[in-house]
N, C-alpha and C positions, 0 to 999 in steps of 0.2 A: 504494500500500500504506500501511497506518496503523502505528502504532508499534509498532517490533519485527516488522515483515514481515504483520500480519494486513491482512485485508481490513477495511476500514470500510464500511460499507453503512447505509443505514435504508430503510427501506419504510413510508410513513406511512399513514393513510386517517383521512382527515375526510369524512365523507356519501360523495357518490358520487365525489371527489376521492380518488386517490391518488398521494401525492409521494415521487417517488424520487432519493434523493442518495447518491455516490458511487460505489464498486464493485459497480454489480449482477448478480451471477454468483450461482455453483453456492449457494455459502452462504446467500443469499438467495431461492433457487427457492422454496422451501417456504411465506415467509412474504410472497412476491411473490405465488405463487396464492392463497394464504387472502384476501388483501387484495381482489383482483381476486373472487375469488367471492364471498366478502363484500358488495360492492358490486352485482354481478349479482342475488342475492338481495334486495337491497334493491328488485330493480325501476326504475332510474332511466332517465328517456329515454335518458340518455347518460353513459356512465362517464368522469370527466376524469381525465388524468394527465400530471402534469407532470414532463416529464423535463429542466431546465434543468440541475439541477446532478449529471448522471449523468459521471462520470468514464473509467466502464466500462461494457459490457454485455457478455453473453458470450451466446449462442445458444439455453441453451435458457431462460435468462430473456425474450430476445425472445420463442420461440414461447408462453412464458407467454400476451406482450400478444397476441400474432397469436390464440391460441385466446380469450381472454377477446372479442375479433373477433367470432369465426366466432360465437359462442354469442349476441352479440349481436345482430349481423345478422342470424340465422337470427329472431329476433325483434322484427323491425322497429326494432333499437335499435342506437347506435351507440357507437364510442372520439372520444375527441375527446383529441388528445397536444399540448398545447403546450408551446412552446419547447425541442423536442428538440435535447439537447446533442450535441456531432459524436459523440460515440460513438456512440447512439443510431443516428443516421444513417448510421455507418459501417457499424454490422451487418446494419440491417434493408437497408441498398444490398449489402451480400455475401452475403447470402442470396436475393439477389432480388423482395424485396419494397416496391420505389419507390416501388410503386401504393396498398400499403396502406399507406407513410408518408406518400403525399400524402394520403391521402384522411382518413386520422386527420389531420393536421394541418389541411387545410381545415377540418374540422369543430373544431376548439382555437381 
């Protein structure tokens, strides 16, 4: 938590790069998908996002990345996530989604 109990988040996007640091939860849904569709519009072989310095994720900011996925793939195009922080890790592993961290991260 940031000063005085708020959540600190940022959701960045440079080109087809987007960097997320901190708390990434509910507060941040909103301008997680803009970022993510953002990028998708731009048509890039491959959307990058770096989750090193994520402290938090909460679930439905993962399905965020999991749909920006599905829309990808269904396109011949891919996520590529490096250096996902254990949070990161920990929810897309509680959700059941191993395969689609491995398979973003092979591609990071």
């Amino acid at each position: 938590m940031g000063a005085g109990g708020a959540s600190t988040a940022e959701v960045e996007r440079a080109g087809a790069r987007v960097c997320l640091r901190g708390e990434i939860d509910l507060t941040v849904r909103d301008a997680l998908r803009s970022s993510l569709d953002d990028v998708i519009r731009a048509d890039p072989d491959t959307l990058h996002i770096d989750a090193a310095e994520v402290s938090f994720m909460d679930s439905a900011c993962a399905w965020e990345i999991r749909r920006a996925c599905s829309v990808l793939d269904a396109t011949g195009r891919g996520v590529a996530l490096s250096r996902p922080a254990p949070a990161v890790v920990l929810v897309f592993s509680a959700l059941g989604w191993r395969d689609v961290l491995a398979a973003m991260t092979a591609a990071g």
